[in-house]
N, C-alpha and C positions, 0 to 999 in steps of 0.2 A: 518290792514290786509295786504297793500302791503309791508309794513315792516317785518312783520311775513313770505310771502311769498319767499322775499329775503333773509331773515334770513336762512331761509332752503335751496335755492340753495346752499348758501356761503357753510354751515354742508355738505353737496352731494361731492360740489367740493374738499371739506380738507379731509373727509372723501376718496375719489376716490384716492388725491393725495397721501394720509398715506399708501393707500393698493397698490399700485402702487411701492411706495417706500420700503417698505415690499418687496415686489414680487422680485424688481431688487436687493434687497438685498441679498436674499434666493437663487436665481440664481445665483448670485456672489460668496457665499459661498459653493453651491454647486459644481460650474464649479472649485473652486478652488482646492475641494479636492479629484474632480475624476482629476484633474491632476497630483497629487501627487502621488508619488508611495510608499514611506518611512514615515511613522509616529511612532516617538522617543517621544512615549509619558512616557515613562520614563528616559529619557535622558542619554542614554548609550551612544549617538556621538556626535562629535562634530560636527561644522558647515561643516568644507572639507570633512569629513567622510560623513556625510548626502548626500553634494555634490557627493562623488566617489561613491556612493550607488546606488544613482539616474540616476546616468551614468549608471552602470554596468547593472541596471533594466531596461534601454534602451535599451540598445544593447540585453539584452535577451529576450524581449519584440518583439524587430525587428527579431531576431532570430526563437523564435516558436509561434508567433501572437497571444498570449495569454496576457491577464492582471494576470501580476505579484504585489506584493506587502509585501512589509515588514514593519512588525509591532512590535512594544515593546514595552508594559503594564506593570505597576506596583501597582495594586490595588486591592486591596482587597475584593471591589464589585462585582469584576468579576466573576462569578459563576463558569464557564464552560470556559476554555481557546478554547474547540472545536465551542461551540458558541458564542463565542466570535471573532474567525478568521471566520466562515461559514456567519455571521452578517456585519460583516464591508467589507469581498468581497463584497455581496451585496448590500451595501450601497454605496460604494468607486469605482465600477468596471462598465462597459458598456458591456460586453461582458460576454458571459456562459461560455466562457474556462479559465482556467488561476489558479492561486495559491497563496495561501494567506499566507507567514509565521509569523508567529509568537513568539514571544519570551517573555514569563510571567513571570518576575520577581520574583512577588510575592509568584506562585507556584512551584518557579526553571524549568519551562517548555518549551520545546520547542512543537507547535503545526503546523504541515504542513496540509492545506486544498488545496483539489484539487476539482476544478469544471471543466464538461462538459469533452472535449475533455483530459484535461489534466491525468483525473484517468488512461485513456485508456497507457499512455506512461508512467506515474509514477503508479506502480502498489503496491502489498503491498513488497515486495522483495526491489523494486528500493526505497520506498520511507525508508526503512531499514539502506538503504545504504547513501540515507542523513541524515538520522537523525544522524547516525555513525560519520559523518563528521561535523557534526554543536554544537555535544554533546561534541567532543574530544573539540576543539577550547572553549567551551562554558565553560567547565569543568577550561580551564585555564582562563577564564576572557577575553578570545578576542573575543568578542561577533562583531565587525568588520566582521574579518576572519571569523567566524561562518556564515553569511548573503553569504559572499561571495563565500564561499566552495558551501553554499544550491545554487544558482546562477549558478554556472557551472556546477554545476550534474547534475541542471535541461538543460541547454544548451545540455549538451553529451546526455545525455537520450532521448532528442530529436532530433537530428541527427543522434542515434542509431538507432532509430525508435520504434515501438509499438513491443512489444517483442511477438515469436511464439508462440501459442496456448493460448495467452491469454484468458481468462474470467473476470467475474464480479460475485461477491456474492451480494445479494442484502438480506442485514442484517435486511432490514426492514419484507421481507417475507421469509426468509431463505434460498431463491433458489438460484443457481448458472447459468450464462446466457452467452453468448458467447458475442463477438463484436457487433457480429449484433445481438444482443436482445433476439437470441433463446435460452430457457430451455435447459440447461446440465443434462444428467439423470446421479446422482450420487448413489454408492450404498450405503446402510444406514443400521442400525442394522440388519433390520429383515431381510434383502436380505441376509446379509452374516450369518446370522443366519441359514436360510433357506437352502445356499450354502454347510456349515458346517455337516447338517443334513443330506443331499440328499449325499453329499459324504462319510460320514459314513453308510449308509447302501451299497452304492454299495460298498465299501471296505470289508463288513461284508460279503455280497452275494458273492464278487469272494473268498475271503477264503474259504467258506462254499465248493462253488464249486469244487474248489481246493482240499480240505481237503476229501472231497466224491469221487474225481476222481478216490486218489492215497489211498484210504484205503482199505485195506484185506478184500475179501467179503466170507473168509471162516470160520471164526471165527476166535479164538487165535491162534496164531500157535508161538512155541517156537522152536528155533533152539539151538540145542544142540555146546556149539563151543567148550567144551573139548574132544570131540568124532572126530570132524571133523575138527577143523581148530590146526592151529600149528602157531607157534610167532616165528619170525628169527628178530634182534637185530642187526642193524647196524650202526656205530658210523664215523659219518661225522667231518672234521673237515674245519675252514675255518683260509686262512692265508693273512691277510690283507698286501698290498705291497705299492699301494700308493693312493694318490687319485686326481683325477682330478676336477677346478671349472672353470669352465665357465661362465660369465655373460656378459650381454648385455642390453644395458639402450634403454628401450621402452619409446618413446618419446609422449609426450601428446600432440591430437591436440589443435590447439589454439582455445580458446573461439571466436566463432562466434557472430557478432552483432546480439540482438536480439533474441540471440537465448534463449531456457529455457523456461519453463512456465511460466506465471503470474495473481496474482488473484488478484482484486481491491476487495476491501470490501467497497461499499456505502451505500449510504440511501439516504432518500427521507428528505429535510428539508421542501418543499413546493410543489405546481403543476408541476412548471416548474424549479425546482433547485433541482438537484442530485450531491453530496459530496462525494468523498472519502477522504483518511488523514488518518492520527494518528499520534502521539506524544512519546516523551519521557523527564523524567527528567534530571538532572543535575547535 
């Protein structure tokens, strides 16, 4: 019996020590890989490259307070390269703001996710204009350069700042919403249908009026012009001497920071996680 008793502390104590060791393990690997910014899990870099990556995700990092990250997949598993960047931000990231690129091999894909804060300054315009720069580089095989380029656009575009009259479409319910959260009323088929309508009748009503102002209210009336009018025939001539051009170059103002409209298109992946992005091939 006290053998049996002992027996079972000893089980408790190995048992305690195993989950114990689990735990600091799971912690370990965890803390390792929200410190990472760069996962080459297709291995397009090398070691220094990984390295100069990791810097550069520093410094843009420190730059717009956001969790950045670059990724590069090459599997076949992968279903959805969108869920696939919107899944490892949240798994890899401590923070709602920040951008998840992406780079899928398999699909020739490049995938940019934007969480929280960041939709509001990468909108779909601005993120147009990376993908432009990460596809060109991408297109030649310097998948490097490509990371790098997305990196500083994302730097400029936030020391641009959040661009004028921005909105938000929210794809999940179809509505479009301001910064701060309020319904944009946009007009939609039957508005302009209805606009269409209402201004063809009144167009028809002032003819009408028009037409009834200036019409004869004494019936026909025919005026005779071989009786009364006569035709005199005069022949103009024109002699061309010289001719004068003038020009003068109107100059364009410079584009203003932030200036232009912008429209994030996001969704809802969960309660508290709201995504914009999108992608192009290669």
């Amino acid at each position: 019996m006290r053998m049996t008793k002992r027996r079972e502390q000893w089980l408790l104590w190995l048992a305690g020590i195993v989950v114990c060791l689990m735990l600091s393990v799971g912690a370990a690997v965890s803390a390792q890989a929200a410190g990472r910014q760069v996962y080459d899990d297709a291995g397009l870099f090398s070691d220094s490259e990984i390295s100069e990556l990791t810097a550069a995700v520093n410094v843009a990092e420190e730059e717009t307070g956001w969790d950045l990250m670059l990724l590069t997949v090459n599997d076949s598993s992968v279903g959805s390269t969108q869920s696939y960047a919107e899944e490892k931000f949240n798994e890899y990231t401590e923070k709602d703001n920040g951008i998840a690129f992406v780079l899928d091999m398999n699909a020739r894909l490049f995938y940019i996710a934007t969480a929280g804060e960041a939709y509001e300054y990468v909108g779909d315009t601005r993120l147009n204009e990376l993908l432009d720069d990460a596809t060109a580089y991408a297109g030649d095989g310097d998948y490097y350069q490509a990371m790098i380029a997305m990196l500083n656009d994302t730097v400029t575009f936030y020391q641009e700042g959040k661009p004028d009259h921005s909105s938000v479409y929210d794809a999940d319910q179809g509505i479009y919403r301001d910064v701060s959260g309020n319904n944009v009323r946009l007009l939609d088929l039957k508005d302009i249908l209805l606009a269409i309508v209402v201004g063809g009748v009144v167009c028809a009503g002032f003819c009408l009026f028009i037409t009834g102002k200036y019409r004869l209210k004494f019936g026909r009336y025919r005026y005779n012009a071989r009786e009364h009018a006569t035709v005199k025939l005069r022949t103009n001539e024109d002699h061309f001497v010289r001719q004068y051009v003038t020009r003068r170059k109107i100059p364009k103002d410079p584009p203003k920071n932030g200036d232009g409209g912008n429209t994030s298109t996001v969704h809802q992946v969960r309660a508290d996680a709201r995504f914009g992005g999108g992608g192009r091939g290669f």
